[in-house]
C-alpha positions, -999 to 999 in steps of 0.1 A, spaced: -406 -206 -784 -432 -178 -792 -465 -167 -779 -492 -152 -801 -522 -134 -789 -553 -130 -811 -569 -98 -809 -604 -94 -805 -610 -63 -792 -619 -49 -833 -652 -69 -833 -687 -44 -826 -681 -47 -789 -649 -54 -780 -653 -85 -776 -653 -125 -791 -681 -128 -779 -698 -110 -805 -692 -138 -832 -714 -166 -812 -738 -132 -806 -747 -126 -842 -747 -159 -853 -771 -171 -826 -794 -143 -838 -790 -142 -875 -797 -182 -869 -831 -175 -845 -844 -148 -867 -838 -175 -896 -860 -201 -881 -887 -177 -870 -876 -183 -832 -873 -148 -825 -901 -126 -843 -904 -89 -841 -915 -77 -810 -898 -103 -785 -870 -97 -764 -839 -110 -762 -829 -126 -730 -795 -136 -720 -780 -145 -689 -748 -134 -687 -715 -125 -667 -707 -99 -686 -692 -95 -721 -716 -120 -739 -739 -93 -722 -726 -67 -742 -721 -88 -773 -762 -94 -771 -762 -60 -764 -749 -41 -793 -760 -69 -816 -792 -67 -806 -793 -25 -815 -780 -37 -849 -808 -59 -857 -836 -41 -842 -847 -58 -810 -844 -55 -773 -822 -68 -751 -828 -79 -715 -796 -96 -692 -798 -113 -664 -770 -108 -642 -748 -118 -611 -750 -91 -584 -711 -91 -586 -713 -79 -624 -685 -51 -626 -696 -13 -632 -683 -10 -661 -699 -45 -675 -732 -30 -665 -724 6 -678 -712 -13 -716 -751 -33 -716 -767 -3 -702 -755 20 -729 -777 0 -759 -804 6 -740 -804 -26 -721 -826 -36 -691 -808 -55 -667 -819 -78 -641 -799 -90 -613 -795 -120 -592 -781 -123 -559 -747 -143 -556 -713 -145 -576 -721 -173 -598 -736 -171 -631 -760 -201 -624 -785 -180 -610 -787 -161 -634 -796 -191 -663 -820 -204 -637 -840 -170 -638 -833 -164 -675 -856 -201 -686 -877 -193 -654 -888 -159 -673 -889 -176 -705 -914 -206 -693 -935 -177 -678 -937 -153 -717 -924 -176 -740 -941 -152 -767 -921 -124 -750 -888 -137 -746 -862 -152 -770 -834 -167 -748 -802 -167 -759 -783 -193 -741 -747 -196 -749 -742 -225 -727 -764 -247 -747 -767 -234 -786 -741 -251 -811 -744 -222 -829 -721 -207 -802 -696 -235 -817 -706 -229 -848 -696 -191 -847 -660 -200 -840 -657 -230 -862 -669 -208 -893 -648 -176 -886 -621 -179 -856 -606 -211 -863 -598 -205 -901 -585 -169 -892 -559 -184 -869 -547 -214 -896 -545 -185 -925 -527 -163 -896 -506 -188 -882 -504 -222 -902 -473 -232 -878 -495 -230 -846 -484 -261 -822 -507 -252 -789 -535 -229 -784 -548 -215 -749 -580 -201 -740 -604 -197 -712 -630 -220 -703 -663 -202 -702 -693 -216 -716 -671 -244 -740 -680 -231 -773 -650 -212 -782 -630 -245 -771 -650 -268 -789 -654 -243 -823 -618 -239 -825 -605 -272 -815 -626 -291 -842 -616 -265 -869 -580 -264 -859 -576 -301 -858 -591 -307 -893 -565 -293 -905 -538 -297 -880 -546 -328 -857 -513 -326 -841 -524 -291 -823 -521 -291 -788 -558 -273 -771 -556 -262 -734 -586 -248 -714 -577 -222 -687 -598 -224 -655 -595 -205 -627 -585 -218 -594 -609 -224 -567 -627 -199 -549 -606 -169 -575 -634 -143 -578 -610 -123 -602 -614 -149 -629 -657 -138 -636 -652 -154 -673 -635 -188 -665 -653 -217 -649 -636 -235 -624 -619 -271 -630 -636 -293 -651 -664 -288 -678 -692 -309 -661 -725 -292 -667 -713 -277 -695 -731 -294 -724 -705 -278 -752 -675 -286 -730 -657 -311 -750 -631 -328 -733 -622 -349 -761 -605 -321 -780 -589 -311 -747 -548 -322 -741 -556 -307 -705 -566 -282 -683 -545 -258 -665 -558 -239 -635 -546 -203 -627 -551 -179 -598 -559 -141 -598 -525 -131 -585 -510 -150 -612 -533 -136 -639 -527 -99 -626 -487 -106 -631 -499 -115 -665 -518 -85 -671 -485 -62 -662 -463 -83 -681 -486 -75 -710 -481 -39 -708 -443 -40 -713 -461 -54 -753 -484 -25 -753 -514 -48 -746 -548 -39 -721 -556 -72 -708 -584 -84 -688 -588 -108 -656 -596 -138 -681 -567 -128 -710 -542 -128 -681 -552 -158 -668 -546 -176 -700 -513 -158 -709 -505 -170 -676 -511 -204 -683 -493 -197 -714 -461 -185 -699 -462 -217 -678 -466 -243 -707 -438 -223 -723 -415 -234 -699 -419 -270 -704 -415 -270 -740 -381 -265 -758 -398 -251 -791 -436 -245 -803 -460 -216 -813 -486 -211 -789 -514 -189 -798 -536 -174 -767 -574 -159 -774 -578 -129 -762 -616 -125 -757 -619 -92 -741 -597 -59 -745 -606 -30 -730 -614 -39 -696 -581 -32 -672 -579 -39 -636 -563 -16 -618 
């Protein structure tokens, strides 16, 4: 049995997020939906924050995030750094935050540009065109892959690429438990709302709590690996299906690197 972890902490930002970033972007600015002068506008958690973020400085426009009140420091420092404005919501869910993202965009649609990863395909699209065929050229043998459920486009990018090729691959969304404020990047149980969410592609969820991702996260160090809340959650869902299966290569994605709870 072996677990795989694919590292995406070389991208601009740090982060996987930066893949459904650009090509939401590169896609707008090719259909004229986001013109010079407007603002990009993304409600955000965190990393796709940062993603919009640094992409943004590359092309040339401003970036404005709307954000949770419970947005970490450093989250806020990493957006704040390109020059981004930030505008927060009360609460700890990122709901809020979408509802005042499209309530700012119906009130200067001229203005704003809203980048919505919950709803664009291109979010899909981003990890059907790059992630997906890295893993198959990386790791042909690949039985299960793991990764957290956040907005369902990594799931559903990766799950229709990898089963093109390999339609006896085993995908797994990682949610976090009920009620585990740790887990900021995972949604909780199932994927209803979610209009990328996929289920179809899914052979099941598995739900993991904060202690259990912070084990994770130490266990990781004895590998030389940083992990994050959401990357220790789904290596701790890894380490679990591993011990059901007599033989298999699972591959976790790591979206986020340098973020380390102490």
């Amino acid at each position: 049995m072996h677990i795989y972890t694919k590292l995406e902490e070389f991208n601009l930002s740090g982060s996987i997020k930066d893949r459904p970033a650009k090509e939401m972007l590169s896609n707008a600015i090719e259909a004229s939906e986001l013109r010079q002068g407007m603002t990009v506008l993304a409600p955000t958690s965190g990393n796709v924050g940062v993603s919009a973020a640094s992409q943004c400085s590359v092309y040339g426009y401003s970036c404005s995030c709307v954000i949770p009140a419970v947005t970490s420091t450093r989250k806020r420092a990493d957006m704040a750094r390109f020059g981004t404005t930030l505008i927060e919501v009360p609460g700890e869910m990122t709901e809020p935050a979408i509802e005042m993202a499209y309530r700012l965009k119906a009130e200067r649609p001229d203005e704003y540009y809203l980048l919505d990863q919950y709803t664009n395909p291109a979010n899909v699209r981003a990890h059907y065109l790059t992630t997906g065929p890295e893993i198959l050229l990386q790791l042909p043998e690949i039985t299960h892959l793991m990764a957290a459920q956040g907005s369902g486009g990594m799931l559903a990018g990766l799950g229709r690429r990898l089963q093109e090729d390999r339609p006896d691959v085993q995908l797994h969304a990682v949610v976090a438990k009920p009620g585990t404020r740790m887990l900021a990047g995972m949604k909780e149980s199932s994927g209803q709302g979610r209009p990328l969410v996929d289920d179809g592609l899914l052979a099941g969820r598995m739900a993991v709590s904060g202690f259990e991702a912070y084990e994770a996260i130490q266990l990781g160090f004895a590998f030389g690996l940083q992990l994050g809340p959401s990357a220790g959650g789904v290596l701790a869902a890894a380490l679990r299906l591993a011990r059901r299966l007599r033989e298999g290569h699972i591959v976790c994605v790591r979206g986020f690197g340098r973020e380390v709870p102490r």
